[in-house]
C-alpha positions as a Python dict, from the first residue, in 0.01 Angstrom:
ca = {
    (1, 'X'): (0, 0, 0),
    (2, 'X'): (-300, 89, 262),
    (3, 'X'): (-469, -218, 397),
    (4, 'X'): (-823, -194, 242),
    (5, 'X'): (-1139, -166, 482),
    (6, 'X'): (-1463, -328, 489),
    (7, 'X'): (-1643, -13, 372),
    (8, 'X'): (-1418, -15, 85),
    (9, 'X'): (-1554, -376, -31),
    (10, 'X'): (-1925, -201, -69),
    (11, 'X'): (-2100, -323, 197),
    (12, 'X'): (-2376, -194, 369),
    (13, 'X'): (-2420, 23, 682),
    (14, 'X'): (-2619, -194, 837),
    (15, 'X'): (-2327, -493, 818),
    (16, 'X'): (-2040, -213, 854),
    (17, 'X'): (-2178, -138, 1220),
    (18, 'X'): (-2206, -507, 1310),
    (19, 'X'): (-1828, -571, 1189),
    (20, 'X'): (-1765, -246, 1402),
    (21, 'X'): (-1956, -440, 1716),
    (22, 'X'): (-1786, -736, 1655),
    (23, 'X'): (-1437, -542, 1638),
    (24, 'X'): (-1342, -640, 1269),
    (25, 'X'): (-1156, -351, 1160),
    (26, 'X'): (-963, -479, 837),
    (27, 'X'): (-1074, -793, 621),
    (28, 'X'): (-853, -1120, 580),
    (29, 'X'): (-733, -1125, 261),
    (30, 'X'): (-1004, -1448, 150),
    (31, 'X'): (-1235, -1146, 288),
    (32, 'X'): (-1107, -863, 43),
    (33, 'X'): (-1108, -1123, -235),
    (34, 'X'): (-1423, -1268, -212),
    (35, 'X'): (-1677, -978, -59),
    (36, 'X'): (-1648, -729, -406),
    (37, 'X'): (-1637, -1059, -621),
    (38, 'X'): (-1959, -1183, -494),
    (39, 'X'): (-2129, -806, -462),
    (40, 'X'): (-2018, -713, -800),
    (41, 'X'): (-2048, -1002, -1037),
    (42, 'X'): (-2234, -1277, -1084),
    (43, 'X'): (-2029, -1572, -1161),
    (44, 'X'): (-1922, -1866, -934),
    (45, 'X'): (-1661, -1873, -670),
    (46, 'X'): (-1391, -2156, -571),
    (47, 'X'): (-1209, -1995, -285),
    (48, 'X'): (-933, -2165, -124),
    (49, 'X'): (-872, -2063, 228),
    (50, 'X'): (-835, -2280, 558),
    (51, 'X'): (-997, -2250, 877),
    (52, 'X'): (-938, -1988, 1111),
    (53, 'X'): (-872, -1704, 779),
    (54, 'X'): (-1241, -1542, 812),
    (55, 'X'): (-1398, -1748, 492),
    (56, 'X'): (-1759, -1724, 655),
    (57, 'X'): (-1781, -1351, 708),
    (58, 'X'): (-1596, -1387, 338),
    (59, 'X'): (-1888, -1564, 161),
    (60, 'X'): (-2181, -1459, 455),
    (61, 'X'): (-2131, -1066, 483),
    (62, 'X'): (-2198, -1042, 76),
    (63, 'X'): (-2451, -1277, 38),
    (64, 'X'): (-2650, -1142, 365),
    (65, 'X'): (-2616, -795, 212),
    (66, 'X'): (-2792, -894, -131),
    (67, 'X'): (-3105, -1112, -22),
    (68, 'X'): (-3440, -965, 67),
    (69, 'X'): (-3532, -967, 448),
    (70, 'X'): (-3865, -930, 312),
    (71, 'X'): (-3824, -1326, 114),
    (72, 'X'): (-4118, -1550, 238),
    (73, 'X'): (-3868, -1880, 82),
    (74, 'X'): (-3530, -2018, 155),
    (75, 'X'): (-3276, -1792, -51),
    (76, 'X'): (-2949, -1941, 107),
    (77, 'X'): (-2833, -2260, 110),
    (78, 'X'): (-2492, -2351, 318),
    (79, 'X'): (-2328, -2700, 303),
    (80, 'X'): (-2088, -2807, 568),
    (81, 'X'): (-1958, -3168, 659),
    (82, 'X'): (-2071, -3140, 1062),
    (83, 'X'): (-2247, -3071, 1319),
    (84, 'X'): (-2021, -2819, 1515),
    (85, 'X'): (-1897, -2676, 1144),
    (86, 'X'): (-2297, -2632, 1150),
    (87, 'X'): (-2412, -2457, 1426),
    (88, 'X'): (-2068, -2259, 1379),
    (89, 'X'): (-2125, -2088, 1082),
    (90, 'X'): (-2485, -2007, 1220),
    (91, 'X'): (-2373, -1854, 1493),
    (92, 'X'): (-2089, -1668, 1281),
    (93, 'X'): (-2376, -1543, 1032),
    (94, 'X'): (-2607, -1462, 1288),
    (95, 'X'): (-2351, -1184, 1445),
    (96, 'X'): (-2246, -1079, 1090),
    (97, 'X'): (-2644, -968, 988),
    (98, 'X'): (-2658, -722, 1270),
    (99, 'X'): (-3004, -560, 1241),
    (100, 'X'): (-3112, -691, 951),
    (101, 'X'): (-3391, -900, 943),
    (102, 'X'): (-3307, -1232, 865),
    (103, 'X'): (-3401, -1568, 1002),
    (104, 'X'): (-3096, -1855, 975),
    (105, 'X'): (-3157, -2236, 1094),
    (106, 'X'): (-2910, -2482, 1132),
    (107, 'X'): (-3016, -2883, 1033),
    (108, 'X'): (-2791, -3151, 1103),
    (109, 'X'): (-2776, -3473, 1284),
    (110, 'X'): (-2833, -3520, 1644),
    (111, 'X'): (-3115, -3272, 1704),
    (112, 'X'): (-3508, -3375, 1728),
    (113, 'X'): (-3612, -3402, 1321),
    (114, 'X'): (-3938, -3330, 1434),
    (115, 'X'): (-3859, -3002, 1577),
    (116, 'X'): (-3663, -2917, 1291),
    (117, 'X'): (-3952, -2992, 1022),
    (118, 'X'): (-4186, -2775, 1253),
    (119, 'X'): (-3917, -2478, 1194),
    (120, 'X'): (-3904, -2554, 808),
    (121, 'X'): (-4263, -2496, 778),
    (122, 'X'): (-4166, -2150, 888),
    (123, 'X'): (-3993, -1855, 712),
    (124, 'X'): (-3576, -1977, 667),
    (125, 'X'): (-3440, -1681, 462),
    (126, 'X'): (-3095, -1919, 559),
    (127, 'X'): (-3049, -2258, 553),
    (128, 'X'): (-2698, -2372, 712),
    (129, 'X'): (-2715, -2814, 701),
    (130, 'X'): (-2529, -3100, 700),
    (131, 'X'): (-2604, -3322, 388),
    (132, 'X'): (-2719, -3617, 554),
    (133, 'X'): (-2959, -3478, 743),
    (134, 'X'): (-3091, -3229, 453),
    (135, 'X'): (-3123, -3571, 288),
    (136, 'X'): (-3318, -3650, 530),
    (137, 'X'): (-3575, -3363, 504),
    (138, 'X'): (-3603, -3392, 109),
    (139, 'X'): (-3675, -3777, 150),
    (140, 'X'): (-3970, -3667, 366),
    (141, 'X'): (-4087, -3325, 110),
    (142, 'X'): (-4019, -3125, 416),
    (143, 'X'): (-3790, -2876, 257),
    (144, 'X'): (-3809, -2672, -51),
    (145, 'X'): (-3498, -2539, -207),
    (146, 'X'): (-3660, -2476, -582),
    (147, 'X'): (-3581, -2098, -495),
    (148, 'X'): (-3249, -2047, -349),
    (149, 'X'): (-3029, -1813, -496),
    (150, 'X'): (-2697, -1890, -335),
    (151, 'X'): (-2526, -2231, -239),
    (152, 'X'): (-2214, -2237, 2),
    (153, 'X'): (-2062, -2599, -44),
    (154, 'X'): (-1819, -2504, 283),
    (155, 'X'): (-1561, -2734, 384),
    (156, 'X'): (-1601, -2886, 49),
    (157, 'X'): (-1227, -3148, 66),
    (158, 'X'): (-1403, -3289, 403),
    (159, 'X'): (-1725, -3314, 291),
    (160, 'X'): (-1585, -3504, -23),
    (161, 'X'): (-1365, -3713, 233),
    (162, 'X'): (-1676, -3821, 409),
    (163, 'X'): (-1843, -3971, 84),
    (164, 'X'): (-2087, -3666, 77),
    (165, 'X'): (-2074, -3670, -322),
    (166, 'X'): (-2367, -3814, -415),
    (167, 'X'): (-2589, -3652, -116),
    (168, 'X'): (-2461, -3314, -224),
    (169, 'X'): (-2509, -3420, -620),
    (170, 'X'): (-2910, -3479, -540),
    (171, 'X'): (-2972, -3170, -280),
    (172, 'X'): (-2786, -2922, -577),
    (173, 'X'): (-3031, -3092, -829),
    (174, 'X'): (-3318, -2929, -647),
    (175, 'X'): (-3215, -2591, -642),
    (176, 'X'): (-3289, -2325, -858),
    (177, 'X'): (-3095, -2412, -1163),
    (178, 'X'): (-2999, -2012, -1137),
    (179, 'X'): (-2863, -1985, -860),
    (180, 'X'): (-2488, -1871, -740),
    (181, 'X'): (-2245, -2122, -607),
    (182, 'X'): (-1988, -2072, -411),
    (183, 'X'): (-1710, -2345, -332),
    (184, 'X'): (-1473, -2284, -35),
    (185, 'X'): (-1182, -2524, 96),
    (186, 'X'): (-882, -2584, 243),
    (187, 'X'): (-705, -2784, 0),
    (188, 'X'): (-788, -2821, -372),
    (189, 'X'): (-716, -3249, -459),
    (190, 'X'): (-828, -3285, -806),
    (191, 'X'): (-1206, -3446, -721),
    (192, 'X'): (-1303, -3097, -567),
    (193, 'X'): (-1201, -2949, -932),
    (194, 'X'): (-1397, -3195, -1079),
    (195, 'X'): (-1724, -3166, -860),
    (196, 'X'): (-1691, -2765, -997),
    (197, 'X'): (-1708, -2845, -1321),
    (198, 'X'): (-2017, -3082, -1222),
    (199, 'X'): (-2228, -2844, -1019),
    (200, 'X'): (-2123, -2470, -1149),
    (201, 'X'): (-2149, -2245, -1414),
    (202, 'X'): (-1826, -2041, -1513),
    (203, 'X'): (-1621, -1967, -1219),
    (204, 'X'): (-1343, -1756, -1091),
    (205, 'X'): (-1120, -1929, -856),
    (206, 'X'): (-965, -1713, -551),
    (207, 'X'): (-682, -1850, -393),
    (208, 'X'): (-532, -1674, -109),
    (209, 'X'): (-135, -1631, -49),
    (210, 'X'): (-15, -1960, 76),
    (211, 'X'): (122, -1959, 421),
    (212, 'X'): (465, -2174, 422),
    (213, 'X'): (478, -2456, 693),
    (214, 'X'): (809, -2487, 847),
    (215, 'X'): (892, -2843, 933),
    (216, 'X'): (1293, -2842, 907),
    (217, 'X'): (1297, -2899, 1215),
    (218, 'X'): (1063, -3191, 1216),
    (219, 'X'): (1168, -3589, 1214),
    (220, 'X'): (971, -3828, 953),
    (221, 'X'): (915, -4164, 1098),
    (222, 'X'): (699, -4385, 977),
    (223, 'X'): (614, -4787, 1114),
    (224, 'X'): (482, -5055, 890),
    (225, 'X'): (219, -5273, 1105),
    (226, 'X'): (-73, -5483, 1069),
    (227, 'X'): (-352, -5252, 1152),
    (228, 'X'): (-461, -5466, 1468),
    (229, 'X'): (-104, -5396, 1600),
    (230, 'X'): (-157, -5003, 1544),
    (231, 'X'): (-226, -4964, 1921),
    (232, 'X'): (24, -5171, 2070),
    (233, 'X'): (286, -4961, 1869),
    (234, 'X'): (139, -4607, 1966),
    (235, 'X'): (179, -4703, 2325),
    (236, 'X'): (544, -4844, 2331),
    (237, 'X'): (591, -4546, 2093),
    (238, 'X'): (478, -4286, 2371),
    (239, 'X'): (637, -4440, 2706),
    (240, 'X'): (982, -4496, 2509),
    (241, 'X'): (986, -4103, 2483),
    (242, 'X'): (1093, -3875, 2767),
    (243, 'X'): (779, -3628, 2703),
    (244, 'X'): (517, -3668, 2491),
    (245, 'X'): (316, -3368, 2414),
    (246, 'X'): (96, -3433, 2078),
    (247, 'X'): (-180, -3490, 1849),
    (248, 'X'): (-304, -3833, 1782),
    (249, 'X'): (-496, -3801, 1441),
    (250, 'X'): (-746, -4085, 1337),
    (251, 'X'): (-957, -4076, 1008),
    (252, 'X'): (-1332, -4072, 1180),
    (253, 'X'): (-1505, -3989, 1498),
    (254, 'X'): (-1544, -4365, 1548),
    (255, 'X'): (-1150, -4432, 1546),
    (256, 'X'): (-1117, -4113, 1748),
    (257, 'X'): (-1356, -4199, 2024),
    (258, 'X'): (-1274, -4597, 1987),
    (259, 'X'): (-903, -4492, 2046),
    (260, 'X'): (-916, -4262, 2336),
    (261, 'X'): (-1112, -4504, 2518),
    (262, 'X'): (-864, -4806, 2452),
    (263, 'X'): (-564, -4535, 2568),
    (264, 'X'): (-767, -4486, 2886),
    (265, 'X'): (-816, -4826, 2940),
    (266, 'X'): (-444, -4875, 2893),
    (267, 'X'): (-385, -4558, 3170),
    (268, 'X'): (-288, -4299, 2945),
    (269, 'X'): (-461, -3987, 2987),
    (270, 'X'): (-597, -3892, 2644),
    (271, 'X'): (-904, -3666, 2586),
    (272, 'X'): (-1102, -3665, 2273),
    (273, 'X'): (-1235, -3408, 2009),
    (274, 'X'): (-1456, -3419, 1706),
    (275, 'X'): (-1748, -3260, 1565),
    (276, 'X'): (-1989, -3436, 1811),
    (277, 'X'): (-1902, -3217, 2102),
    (278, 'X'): (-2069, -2905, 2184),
    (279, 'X'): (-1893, -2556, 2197),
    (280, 'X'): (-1880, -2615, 2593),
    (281, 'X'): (-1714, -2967, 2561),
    (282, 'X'): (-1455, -2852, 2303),
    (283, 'X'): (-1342, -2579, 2543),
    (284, 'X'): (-1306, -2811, 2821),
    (285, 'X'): (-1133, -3017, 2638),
    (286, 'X'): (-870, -2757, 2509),
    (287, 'X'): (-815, -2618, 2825),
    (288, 'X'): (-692, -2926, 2981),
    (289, 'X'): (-517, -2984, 2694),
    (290, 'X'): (-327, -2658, 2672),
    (291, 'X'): (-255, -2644, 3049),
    (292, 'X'): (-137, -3042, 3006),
    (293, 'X'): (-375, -3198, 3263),
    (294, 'X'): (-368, -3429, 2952),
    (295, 'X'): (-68, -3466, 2705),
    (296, 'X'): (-277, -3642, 2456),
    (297, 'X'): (-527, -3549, 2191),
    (298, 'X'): (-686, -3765, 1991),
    (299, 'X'): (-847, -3583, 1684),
    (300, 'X'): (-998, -3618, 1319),
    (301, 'X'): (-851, -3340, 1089),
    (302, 'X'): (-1180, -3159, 1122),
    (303, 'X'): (-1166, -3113, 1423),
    (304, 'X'): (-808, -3018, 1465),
    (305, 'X'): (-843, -2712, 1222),
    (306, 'X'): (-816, -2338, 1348),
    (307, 'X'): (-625, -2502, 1652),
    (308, 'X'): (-300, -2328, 1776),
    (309, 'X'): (-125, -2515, 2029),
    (310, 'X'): (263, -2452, 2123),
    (311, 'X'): (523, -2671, 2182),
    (312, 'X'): (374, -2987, 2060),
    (313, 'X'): (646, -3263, 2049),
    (314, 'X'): (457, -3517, 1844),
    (315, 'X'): (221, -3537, 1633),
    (316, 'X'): (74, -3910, 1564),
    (317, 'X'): (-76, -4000, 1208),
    (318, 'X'): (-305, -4283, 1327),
    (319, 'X'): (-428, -4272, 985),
    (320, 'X'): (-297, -4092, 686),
    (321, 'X'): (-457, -3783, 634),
    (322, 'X'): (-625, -3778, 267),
    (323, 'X'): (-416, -3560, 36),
    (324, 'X'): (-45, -3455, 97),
    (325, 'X'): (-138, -3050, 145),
    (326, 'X'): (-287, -3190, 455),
    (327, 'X'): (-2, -3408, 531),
    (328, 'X'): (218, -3043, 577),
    (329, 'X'): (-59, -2949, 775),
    (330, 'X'): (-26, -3197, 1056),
    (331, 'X'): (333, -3196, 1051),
    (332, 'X'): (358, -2828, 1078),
    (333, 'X'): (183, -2831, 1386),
    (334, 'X'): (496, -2916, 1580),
    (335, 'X'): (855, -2805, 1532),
    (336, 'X'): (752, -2478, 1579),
    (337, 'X'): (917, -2184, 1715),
    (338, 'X'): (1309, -2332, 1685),
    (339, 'X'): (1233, -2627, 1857),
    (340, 'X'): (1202, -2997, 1750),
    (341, 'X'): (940, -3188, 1644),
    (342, 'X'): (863, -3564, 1513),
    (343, 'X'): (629, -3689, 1284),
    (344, 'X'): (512, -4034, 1342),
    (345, 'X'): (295, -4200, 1087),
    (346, 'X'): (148, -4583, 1119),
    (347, 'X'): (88, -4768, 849),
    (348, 'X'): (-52, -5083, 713),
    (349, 'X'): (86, -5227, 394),
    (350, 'X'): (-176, -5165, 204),
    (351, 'X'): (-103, -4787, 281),
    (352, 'X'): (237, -4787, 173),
    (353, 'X'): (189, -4671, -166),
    (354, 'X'): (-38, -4376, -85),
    (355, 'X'): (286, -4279, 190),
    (356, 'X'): (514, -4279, -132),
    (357, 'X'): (270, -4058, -309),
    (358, 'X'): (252, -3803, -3),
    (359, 'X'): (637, -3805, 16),
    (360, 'X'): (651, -3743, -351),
    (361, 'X'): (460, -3445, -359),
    (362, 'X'): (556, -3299, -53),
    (363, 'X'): (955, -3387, -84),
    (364, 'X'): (944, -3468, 255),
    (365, 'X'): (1177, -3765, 310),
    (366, 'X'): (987, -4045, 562),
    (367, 'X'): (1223, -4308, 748),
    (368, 'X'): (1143, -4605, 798),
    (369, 'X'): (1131, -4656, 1197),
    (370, 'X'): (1206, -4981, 1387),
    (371, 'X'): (954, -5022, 1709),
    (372, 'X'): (1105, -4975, 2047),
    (373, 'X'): (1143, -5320, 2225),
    (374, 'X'): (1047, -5386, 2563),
    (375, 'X'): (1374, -5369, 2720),
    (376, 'X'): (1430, -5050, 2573),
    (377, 'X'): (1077, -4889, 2696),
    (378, 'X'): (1189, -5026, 3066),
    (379, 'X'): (1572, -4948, 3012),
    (380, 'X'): (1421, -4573, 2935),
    (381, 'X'): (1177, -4588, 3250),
    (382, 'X'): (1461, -4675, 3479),
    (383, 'X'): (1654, -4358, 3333),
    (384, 'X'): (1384, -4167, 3379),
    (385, 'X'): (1317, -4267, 3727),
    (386, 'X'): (1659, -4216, 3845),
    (387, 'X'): (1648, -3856, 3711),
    (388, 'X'): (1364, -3835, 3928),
    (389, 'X'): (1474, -3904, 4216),
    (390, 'X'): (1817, -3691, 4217),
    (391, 'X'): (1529, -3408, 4144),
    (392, 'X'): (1361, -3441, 4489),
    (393, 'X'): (1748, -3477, 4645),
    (394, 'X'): (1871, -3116, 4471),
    (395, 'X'): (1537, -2979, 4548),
    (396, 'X'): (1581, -3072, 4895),
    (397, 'X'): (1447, -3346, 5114),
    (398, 'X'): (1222, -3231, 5465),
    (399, 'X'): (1431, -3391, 5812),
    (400, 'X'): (1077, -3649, 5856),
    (401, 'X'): (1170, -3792, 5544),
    (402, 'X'): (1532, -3849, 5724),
    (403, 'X'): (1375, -3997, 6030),
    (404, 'X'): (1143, -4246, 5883),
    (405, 'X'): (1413, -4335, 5623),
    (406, 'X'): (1644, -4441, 5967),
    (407, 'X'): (1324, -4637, 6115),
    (408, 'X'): (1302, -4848, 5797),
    (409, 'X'): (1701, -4896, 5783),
    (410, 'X'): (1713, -5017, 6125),
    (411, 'X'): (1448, -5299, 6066),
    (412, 'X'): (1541, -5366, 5678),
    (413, 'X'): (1903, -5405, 5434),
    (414, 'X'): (1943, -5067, 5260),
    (415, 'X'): (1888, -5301, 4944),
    (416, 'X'): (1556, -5440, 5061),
    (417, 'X'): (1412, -5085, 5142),
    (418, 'X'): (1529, -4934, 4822),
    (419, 'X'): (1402, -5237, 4615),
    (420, 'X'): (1103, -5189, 4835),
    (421, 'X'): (1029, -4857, 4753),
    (422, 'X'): (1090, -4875, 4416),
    (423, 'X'): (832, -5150, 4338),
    (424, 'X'): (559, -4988, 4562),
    (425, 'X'): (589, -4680, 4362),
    (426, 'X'): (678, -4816, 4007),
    (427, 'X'): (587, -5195, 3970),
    (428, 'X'): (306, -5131, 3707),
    (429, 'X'): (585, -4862, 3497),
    (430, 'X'): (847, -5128, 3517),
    (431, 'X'): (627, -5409, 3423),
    (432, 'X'): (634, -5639, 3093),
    (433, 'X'): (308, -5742, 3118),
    (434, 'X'): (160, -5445, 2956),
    (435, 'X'): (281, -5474, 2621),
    (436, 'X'): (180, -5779, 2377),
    (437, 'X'): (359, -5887, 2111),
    (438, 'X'): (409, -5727, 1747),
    (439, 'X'): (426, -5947, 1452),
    (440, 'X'): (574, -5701, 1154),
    (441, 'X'): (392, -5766, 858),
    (442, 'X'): (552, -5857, 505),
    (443, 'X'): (460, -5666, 196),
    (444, 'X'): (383, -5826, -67),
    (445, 'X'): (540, -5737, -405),
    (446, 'X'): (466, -5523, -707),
    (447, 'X'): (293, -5853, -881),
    (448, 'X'): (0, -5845, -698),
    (449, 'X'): (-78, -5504, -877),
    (450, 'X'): (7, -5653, -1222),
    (451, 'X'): (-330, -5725, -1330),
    (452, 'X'): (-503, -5439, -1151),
    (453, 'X'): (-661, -5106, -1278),
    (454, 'X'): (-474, -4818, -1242),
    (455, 'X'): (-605, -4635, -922),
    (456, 'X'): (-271, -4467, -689),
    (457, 'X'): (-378, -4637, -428),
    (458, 'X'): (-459, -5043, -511),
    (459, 'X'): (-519, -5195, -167),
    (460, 'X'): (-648, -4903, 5),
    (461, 'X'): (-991, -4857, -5),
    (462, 'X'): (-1145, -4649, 311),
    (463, 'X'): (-1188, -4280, 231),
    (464, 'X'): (-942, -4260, -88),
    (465, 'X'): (-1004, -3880, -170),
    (466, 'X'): (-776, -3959, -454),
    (467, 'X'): (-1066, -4183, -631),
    (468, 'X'): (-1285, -3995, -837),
    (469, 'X'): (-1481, -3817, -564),
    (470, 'X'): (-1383, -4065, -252),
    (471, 'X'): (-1554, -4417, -115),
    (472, 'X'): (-1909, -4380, -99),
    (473, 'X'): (-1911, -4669, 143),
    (474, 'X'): (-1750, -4529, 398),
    (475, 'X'): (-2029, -4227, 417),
    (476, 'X'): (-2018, -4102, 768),
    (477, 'X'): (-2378, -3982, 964),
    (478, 'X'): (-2401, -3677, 1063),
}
């Protein structure tokens, strides 16, 4: 069967020759789904599709082609949980609408709100926003959405992740009761079926072919700990490894940037990424991190998605991710190409339960791991250093190296100078003093659920997706 093209959907001239600049030849299949479903009918859309498949030209290049360059009021409305998801799909829509006339603003957190209410009191046929700071602009009666025709809820699992329910609730009750809704994410946990049957009309759902993850040749480890021991553990997990190559993943932005900088403190060399950094910043940080200037990268899931990076050893659940789909997701991010991988996930006892219900779902069996010592970390050190040093002697060592070698050995035991040597250059590596003690925690047993209602996850409060639409207290700003 011929691959369909983008003139074939029914779209426009105008859009085919700025998919031709752009050098989009064929759609994605999301694309070829979702363009004729929103050009020819009139129904709502929940469209399943991760990052990185072509979802914004999927719900943009339609919806671009059927509003009126000539509209004096805000016609599109487009949801998304941050600020780089933000000023991303902008940017994305802004190529797709070639010639046409259209003016699209981005709103979200971190930019002047006074500059942004002086642009709303202009013509926006295209409103791209985070919720909290459309919020913002409907507190103050600086926005009026009573005519938009479309609403993209994009992102929708991370927006309900980041207790966005009942910001995104309010801002669809003040849009045209009319208007077209379109739902897209990358995993569908039952609260983003539920907000659909909240906020839309009848719907067709479009669900792309699922691509499988590989992760036979991934280990499952996981480490019950006190949370205030998480740290300690990551770190004596890391040096006890021969290479460490990976993705540290923490729940927020705050436990991303709170982590790297306690890893730096500690030596490591870690970089950061969220949704906070600009285009330029995310770059910078990628290239190190692909070249391996730094090994490390901490990240929220968020941020990690549309990444490809080979030849990832590890891949670090600081915090488990908030449905099991995305569980897969992290895991099959290493392992790749015939080559190992581990899975390491830390977890407090209160987390335990939600860990059962990932494994359940996924059938991925998770052992129980037992935390390196500190002998072992050294014993490991000393192995490593030795391999070291017969590298230099089969790469070959220079004669000066020789002749100072002899001046030392004529004033010094060979013992002294080696034991010298060997502390200059790796006292702090070989060093107990970096690593404080872990107290294992005790769970507690199934009675202290007894009396309890009859939520998946009793004990685990912060960001449980699995609630009816996830924690409302721990709404992020954005």
């Amino acid at each position: 069967m011929a691959q369909q093209t983008f003139r074939e959907l029914g779209l426009s001239d105008t859009l085919l020759q700025a998919l031709d600049k752009k050098g989009f030849k064929e759609p994605t299949p999301i694309q070829a789904a979702t363009i004729p479903a929103v050009l020819l009918d009139d129904k709502d859309i929940i469209g399943q599709a991760e990052t990185g498949t072509g979802k914004t030209a999927a719900f943009g290049l339609p919806i671009i082609d059927k509003i009126d360059p000539n509209s004096k009021q805000i016609d599109v409305l487009v949801m998304s949980p941050t600020r780089e998801l933000t000023l991303q799909v902008a940017n994305e829509l802004s190529l797709l609408k070639g010639e046409k006339n259209l003016v699209i603003t981005p709103i979200y957190g971190g930019q002047s709100i006074e500059k942004q209410k002086q642009q709303l009191k202009r013509v926006n046929n295209i409103i791209i926003g985070t919720p909290g700071r459309l919020m913002d602009h409907l507190r103050g009666r600086k926005i009026d959405l009573s005519c938009v025709k479309y609403v993209v809820l994009d992102e929708a699992d991370e927006m309900l992740n980041s207790g966005f329910i009942e910001d995104i609730e309010y801002i669809l009750s003040k849009t045209n009761t009319q208007r077209r809704t379109l739902l897209f994410s990358a995993t569908m946990p039952k609260p983003i079926l539920t907000l659909a049957k909240t906020v839309m009309k009848e719907f067709v759902t479009i669900q792309t072919k699922k691509v499988d993850v590989d992760i036979s040749r991934v280990s499952q480890t996981f480490y019950e700990l006190k949370e205030s021991d998480k740290l300690e553990a990551l770190c004596r997990l890391i040096d006890v490894e021969d290479e460490f190559y990976g993705l540290i993943f923490c729940r927020t932005k705050r436990d991303v940037d709170m982590i790297n900088e306690k890893m730096i403190s500690r030596g490591y060399n870690t970089e950061a990424m969220h949704g906070d950094l600009s285009q330029f910043q995310r770059e910078r940080v990628l290239q190190k991190f692909r070249k391996k200037i730094c090994k490390m990268l901490v990240v929220t899931d968020v941020a990690a998605r549309g990444l490809d990076i080979n030849n990832l050893t590890h891949v670090i659940n600081y915090a488990l991710p908030q449905d099991p789909e995305s569980y897969v997701h992290r895991s099959g991010r290493t392992g790749r190409a015939g080559k190992s991988g581990h899975v390491i996930s830390l977890i407090t006892p209160a987390e335990f339960r939600k860990l059962n219900f990932i494994q359940r779902i996924t059938k991925i069996n998770v052992k129980k791991g037992t935390l390196p010592d500190v002998e072992k970390i050294i014993q490991n050190r000393k192995i490593r250093i030795k391999k070291t040093i017969q590298k230099k002697i089969d790469e070959g060592i220079e004669p000066k190296f020789y002749e100072f070698a002899n001046d030392i050995l004529d004033e010094y035991s060979i013992e002294d100078t080696l034991a010298g040597i060997l502390k200059a250059a790796f006292e702090s590596d070989l060093s107990e003093k970096h690593y404080a003690k872990i107290n294992l925690p005790q769970r507690e047993g199934r009675k202290q659920f007894s009396k309890r209602g009859n939520n998946r996850f009793r004990g685990h409060n912060s960001n449980n997706t699995y609630q009816k639409y996830g924690n409302q207290k721990q709404r992020r700003k954005y």
